[in-house]
C-alpha positions as CSV (number, residue, x, y, z in Angstrom):
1,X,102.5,9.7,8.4
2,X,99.4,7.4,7.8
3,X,97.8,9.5,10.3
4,X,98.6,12.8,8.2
5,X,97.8,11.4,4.5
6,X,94.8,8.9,5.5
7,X,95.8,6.8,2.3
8,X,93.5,3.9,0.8
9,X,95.8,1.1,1.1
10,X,99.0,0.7,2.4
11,X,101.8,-1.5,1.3
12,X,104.6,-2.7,3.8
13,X,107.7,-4.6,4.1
14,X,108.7,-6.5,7.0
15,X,111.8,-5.5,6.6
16,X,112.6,-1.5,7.3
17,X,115.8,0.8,7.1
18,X,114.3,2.3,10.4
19,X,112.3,0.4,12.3
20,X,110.6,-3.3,12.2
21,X,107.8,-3.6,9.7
22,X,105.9,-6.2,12.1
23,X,105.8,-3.2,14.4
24,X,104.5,-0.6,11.9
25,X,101.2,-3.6,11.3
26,X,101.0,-4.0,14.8
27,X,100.8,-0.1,15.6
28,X,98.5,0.8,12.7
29,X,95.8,-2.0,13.5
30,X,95.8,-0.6,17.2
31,X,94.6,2.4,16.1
32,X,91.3,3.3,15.8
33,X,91.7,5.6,13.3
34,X,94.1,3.8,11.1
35,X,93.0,-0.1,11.6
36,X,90.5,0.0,8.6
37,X,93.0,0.9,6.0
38,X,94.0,-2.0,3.9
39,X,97.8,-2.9,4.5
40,X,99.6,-5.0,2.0
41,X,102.2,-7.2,3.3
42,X,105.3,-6.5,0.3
43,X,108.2,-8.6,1.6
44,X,110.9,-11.5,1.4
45,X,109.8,-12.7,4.8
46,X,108.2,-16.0,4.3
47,X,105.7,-15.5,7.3
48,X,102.2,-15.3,6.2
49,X,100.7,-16.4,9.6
50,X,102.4,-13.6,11.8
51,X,101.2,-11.0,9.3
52,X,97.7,-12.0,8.9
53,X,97.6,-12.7,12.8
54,X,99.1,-8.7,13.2
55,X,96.4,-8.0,10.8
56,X,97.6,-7.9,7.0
57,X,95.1,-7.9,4.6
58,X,96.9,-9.2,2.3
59,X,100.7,-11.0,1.9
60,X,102.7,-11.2,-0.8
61,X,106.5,-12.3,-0.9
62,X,109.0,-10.9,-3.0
63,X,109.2,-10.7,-6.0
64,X,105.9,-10.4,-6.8
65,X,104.4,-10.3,-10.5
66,X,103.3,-7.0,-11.4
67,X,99.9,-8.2,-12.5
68,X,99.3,-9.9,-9.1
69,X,100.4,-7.0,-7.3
70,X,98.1,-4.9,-9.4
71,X,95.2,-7.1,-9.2
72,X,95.3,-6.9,-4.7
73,X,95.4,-3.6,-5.5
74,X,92.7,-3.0,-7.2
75,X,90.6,-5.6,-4.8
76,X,90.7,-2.6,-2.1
77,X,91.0,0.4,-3.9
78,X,88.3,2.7,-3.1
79,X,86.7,3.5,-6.2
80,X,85.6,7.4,-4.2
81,X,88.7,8.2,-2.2
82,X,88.8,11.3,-0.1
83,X,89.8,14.6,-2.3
84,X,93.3,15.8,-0.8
């Protein structure tokens, strides 16, 4: 899907219906064209080290504050992204 819609940030729980969210970090920072998108770590997992080590650019546990959320946001928006 990333692949697909090429989106400016990505935000991203550990936890997953699907599949493991750890895996999802792992597989989009392996990827050439993906590894420069910003992903947000959005999740109850207390495990900051594992996601900045996979390559989070950011981690937040749950809940998190709408004005913090909004402020890391903001920090990597692109203020030019792509026309789609």
């Amino acid at each position: 899907m990333a692949l697909e819609l090429r989106p400016t940030i990505i935000t991203l729980d550990a936890l997953l219906p699907q599949m493991d969210g750890w895996i999802v970090l792992e597989t989009l920072k392996n990827d050439p064209e993906l590894r420069d998108i910003p992903v947000i770590m959005l999740t109850i997992v207390d495990d900051r080290n594992r996601g900045f080590t996979l390559g989070a650019s950011e981690y937040l546990t749950k809940p998190v504050e709408r004005d913090r959320l909004a402020l890391v946001l903001h920090k990597y928006a692109n203020d030019n992204p792509p026309v789609r």
